[in-house]
C-alpha positions as CSV (number, residue, x, y, z in Angstrom):
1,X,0.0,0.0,0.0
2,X,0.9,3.5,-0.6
3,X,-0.3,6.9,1.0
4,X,-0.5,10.1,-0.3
5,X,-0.7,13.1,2.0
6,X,-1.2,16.5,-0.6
7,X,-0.5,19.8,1.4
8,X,-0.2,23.6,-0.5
9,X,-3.8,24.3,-1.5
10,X,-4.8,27.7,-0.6
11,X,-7.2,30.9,-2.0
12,X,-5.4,33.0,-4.4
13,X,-5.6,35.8,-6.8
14,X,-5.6,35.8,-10.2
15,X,-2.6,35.9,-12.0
16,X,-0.8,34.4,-8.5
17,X,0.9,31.3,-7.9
18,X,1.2,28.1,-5.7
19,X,3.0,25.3,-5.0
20,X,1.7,22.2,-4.1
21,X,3.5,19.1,-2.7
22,X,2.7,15.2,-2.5
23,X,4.0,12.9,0.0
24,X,4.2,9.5,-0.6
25,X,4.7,6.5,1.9
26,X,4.9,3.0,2.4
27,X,5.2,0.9,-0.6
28,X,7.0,3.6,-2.6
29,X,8.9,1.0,-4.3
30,X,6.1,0.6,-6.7
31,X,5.4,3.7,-7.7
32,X,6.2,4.7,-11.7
33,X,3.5,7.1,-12.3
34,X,2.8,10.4,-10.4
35,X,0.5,12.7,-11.3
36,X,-2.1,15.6,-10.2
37,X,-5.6,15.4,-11.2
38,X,-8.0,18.2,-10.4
39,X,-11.5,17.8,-9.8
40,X,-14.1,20.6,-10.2
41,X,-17.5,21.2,-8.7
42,X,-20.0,19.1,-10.5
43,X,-17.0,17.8,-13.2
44,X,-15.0,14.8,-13.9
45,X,-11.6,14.5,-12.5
46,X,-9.3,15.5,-14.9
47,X,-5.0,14.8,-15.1
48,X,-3.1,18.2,-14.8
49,X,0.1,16.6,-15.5
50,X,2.2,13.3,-14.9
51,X,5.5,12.4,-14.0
52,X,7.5,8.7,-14.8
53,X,10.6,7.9,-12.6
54,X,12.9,8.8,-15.0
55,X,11.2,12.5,-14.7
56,X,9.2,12.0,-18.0
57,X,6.3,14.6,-18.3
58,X,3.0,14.7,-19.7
59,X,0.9,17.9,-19.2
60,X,-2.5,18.9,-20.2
61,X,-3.3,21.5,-23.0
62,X,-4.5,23.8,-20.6
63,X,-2.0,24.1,-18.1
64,X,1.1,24.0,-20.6
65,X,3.8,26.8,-19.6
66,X,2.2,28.2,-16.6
67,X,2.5,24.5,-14.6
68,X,5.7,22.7,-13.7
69,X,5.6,19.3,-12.5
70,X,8.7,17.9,-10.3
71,X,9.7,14.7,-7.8
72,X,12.4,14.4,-5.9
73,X,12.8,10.6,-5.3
74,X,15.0,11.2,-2.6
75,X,12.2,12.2,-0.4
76,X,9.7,10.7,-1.6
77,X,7.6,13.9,-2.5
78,X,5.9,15.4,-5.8
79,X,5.2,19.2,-6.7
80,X,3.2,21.1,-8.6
81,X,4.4,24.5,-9.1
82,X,1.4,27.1,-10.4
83,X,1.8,29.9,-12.1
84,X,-0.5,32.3,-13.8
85,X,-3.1,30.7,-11.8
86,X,-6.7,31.5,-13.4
87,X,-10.3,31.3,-12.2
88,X,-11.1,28.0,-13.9
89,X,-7.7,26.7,-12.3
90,X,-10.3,26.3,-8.9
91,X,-10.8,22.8,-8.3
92,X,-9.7,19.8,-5.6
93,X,-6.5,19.0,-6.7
94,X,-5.7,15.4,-6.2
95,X,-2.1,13.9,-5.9
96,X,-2.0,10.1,-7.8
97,X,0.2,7.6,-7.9
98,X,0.0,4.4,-10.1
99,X,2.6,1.3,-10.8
100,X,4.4,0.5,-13.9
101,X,1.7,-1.6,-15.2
102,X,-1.0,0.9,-13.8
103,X,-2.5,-2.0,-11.9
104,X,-2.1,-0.3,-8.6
105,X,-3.5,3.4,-8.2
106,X,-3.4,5.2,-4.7
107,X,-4.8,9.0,-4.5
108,X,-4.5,11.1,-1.6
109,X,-7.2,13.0,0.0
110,X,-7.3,16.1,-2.0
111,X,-6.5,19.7,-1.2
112,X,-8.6,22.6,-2.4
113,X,-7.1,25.1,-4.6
114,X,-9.3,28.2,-5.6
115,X,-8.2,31.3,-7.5
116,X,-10.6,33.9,-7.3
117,X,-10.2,38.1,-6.4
């Protein structure tokens, strides 16, 4: 088993940033794939962007150049650095992790991320 603990969400402007971060424990030796995936209010959860081991990336149209995706395997934790953060950014933003063969999937609990003025 693996846990994921997400911490960073916050209220911010637009035009603002965050940083969000991704804990990961236990099993850890499975993990490949981590990712975030950001669920809005009465929408499907969508991936933000993922990240492989070998720090292979894989972002979504709509967050291209204003998000940044990193992992530092030495301590076990993901980030999400926001930038440019817009209104239709607002969403639960969930921290996933997945095996090589994407058999085993773990999420974390969510953390709440709204951009508004």
């Amino acid at each position: 088993q693996v846990q994921l603990v997400e911490s960073g969400g916050a209220l911010v402007q637009p035009g603002g940033s965050l940083r969000l971060s991704c804990v990961a424990s236990g099993s850890i030796f499975s993990i490949y794939y981590m990712g975030w995936y950001r669920q809005a209010p009465g929408k499907q959860r969508d991936l933000v962007p993922m990240i492989t081991n070998s720090g292979n990336t894989n972002y979504a149209d709509s967050v291209k150049s204003r998000f940044t995706i990193s992992r530092d395997n030495a301590k076990n934790t993901m980030y999400l650095l926001m930038n440019s953060l817009k209104p239709e950014d607002t969403a639960v933003y969930y921290c996933n992790a997945q095996s090589v063969t994407r058999v085993q999937v773990y999420w974390g609990q969510g953390t709440q991320v709204t951009v508004s003025s």
